[in-house]
C-alpha positions as CSV (number, residue, x, y, z in Angstrom):
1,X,16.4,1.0,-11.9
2,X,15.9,-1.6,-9.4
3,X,12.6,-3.5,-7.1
4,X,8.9,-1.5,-8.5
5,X,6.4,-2.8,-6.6
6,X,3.3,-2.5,-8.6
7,X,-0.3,-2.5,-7.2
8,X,-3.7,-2.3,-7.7
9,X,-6.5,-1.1,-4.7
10,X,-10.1,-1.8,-4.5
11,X,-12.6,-1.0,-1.9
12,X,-14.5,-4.4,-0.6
13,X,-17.8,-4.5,-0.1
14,X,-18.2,-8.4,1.3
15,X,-15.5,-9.1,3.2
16,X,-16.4,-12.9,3.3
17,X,-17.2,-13.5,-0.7
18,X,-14.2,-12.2,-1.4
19,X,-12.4,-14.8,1.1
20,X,-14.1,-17.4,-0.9
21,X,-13.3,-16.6,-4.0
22,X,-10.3,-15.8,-3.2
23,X,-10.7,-20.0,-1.4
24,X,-11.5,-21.4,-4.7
25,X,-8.3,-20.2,-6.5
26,X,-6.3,-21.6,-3.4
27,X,-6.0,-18.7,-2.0
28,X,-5.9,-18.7,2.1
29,X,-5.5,-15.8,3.7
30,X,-2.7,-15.7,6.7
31,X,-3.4,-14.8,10.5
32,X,-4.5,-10.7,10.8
33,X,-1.5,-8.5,11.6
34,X,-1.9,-4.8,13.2
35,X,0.2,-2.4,11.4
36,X,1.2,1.2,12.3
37,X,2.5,3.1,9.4
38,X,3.4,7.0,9.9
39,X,3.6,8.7,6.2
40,X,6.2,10.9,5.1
41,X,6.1,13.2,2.4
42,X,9.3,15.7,1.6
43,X,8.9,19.1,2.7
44,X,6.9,21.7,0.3
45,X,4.7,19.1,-0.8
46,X,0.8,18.9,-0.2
47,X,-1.8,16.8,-0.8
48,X,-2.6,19.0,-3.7
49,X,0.3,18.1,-6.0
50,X,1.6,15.0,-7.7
51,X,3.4,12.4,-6.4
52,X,5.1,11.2,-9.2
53,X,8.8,11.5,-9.4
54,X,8.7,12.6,-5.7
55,X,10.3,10.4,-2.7
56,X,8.1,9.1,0.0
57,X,8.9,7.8,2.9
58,X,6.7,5.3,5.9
59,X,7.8,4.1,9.3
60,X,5.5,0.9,10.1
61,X,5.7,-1.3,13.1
62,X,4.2,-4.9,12.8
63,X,4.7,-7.5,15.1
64,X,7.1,-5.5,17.2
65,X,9.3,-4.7,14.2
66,X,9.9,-1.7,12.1
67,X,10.3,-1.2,8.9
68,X,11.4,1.7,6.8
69,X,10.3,2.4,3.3
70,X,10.7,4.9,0.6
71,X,8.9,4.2,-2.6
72,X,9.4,6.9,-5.7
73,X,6.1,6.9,-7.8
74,X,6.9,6.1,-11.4
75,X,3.8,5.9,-13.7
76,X,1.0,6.6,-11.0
77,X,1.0,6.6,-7.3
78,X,0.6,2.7,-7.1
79,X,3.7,1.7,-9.2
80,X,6.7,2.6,-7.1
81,X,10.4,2.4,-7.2
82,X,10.8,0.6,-3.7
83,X,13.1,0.2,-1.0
84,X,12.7,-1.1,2.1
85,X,14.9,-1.6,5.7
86,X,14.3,-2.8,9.2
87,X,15.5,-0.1,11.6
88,X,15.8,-1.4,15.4
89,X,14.7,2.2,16.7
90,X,11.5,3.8,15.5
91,X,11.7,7.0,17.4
92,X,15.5,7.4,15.9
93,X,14.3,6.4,12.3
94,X,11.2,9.2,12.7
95,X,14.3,11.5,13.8
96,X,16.2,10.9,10.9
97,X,13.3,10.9,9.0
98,X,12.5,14.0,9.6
99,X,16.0,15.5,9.6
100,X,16.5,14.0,5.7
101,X,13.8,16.6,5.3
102,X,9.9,14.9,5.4
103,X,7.6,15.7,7.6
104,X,4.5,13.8,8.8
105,X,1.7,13.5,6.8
106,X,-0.5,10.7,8.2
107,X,-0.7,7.8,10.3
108,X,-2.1,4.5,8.7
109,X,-3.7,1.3,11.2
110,X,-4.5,-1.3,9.7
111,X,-5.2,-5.1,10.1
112,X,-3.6,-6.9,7.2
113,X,-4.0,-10.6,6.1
114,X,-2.5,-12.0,3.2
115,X,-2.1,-14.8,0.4
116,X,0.2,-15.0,-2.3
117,X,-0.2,-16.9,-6.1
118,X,2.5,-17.4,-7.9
119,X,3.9,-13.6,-8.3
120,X,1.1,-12.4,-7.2
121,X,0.6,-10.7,-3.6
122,X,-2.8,-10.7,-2.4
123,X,-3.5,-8.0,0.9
124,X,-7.2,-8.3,2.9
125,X,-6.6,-4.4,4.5
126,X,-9.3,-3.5,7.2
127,X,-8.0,0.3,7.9
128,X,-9.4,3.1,10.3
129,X,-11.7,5.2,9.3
130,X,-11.4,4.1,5.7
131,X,-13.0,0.3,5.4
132,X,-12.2,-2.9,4.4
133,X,-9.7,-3.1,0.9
134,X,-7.7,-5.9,-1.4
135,X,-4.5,-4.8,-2.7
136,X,-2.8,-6.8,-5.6
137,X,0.5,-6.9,-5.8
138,X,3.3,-7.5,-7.9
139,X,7.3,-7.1,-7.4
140,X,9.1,-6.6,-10.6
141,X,12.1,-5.4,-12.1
142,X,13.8,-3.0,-14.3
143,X,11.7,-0.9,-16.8
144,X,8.0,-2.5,-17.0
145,X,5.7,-0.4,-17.6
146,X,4.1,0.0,-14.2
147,X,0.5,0.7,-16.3
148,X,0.9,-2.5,-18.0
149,X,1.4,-4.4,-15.1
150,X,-1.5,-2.8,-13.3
151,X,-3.6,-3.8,-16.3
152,X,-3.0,-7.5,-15.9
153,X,-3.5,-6.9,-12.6
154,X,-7.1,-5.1,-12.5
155,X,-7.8,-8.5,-15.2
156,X,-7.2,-10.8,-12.2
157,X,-9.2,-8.6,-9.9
158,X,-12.3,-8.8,-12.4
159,X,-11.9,-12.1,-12.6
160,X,-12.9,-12.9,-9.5
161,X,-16.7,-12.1,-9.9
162,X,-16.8,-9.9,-6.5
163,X,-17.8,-6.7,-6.1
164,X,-15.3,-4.7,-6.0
165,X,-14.4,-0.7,-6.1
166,X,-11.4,0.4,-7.6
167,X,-9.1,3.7,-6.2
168,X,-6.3,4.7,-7.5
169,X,-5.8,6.7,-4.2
170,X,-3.3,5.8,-1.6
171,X,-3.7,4.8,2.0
172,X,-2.8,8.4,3.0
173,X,-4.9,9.9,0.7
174,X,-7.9,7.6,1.7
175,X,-7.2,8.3,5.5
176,X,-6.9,12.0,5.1
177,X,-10.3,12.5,3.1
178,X,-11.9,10.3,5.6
179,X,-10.2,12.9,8.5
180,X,-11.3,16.0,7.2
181,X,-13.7,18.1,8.5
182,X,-17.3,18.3,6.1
């Protein structure tokens, strides 16, 4: 089946108690990058259907590199068949993109800082227009059951006495209802 990555969101609501508990575990956040992330989705879907079992694509710069990903929701829209290039030409990828059939749904900035425990990938997300988030992470492989996973996952979360909001919405999603008119 191959890479899923597996993940678990939550809206912060104190930036710096989470830096210190995430501090007491060992956990030290690196340097903020910028990221600029243009979602794909394939063409006839909206926002109003699933997104499991279809293909999405992103074209992100950070730090003067781009990277191309599709990720293939399996369970839920945060447990994801993944895979991921670097392209030299982000204009030629967005082309291609586009010519593979996607179109472009929304554009993602973000600052991202991050830590990582054991298997564990630990992202500090401050995005436009949407706030400040933690994503937990975890890479695995073959057929785990992405709910599973995100269960041991939300266990860690909880366990770190902050206060924290969970979503099971994506960064598109969270960007787009923070973009549309009331």
């Amino acid at each position: 089946m191959g890479a899923q990555e597996i993940e678990v969101k939550y809206r912060v609501a104190d930036l710096t108690v989470l830096e210190e508990a995430l501090a007491r575990r060992g956990m030290f956040l690196s340097s903020p990058t910028h990221q600029d992330g243009q979602a794909y989705a394939r063409e006839g879907w909206t926002y109003e259907h699933s997104k499991i079992g279809m293909p999405f694509a992103r074209l992100c710069t950070e730090r003067g590199r781009h990277l191309f990903t599709v990720k293939k929701p399996l369970d839920n829209a945060m447990a994801c068949l993944e895979h991921e290039t670097e392209v030299t030409d982000r204009e030629r990828m967005h082309q291609a993109i586009m010519a593979m059939g996607f179109y472009p749904t929304i554009r993602i900035v973000k600052t991202r800082r991050t830590s990582v425990l054991g298997d564990l990938t630990i992202c500090l997300d401050e995005v436009e227009h949407t706030g400040a988030f933690v994503e937990i992470e975890r890479t695995v492989e073959g057929e785990e059951s992405g709910a599973a996973v995100q269960e041991g996952l939300d266990a860690f979360a909880r366990s770190l006495g902050v206060d924290l909001e969970r979503t099971t919405d994506t960064y598109d999603s969270l960007v787009r209802a923070a973009l549309a008119p009331v």
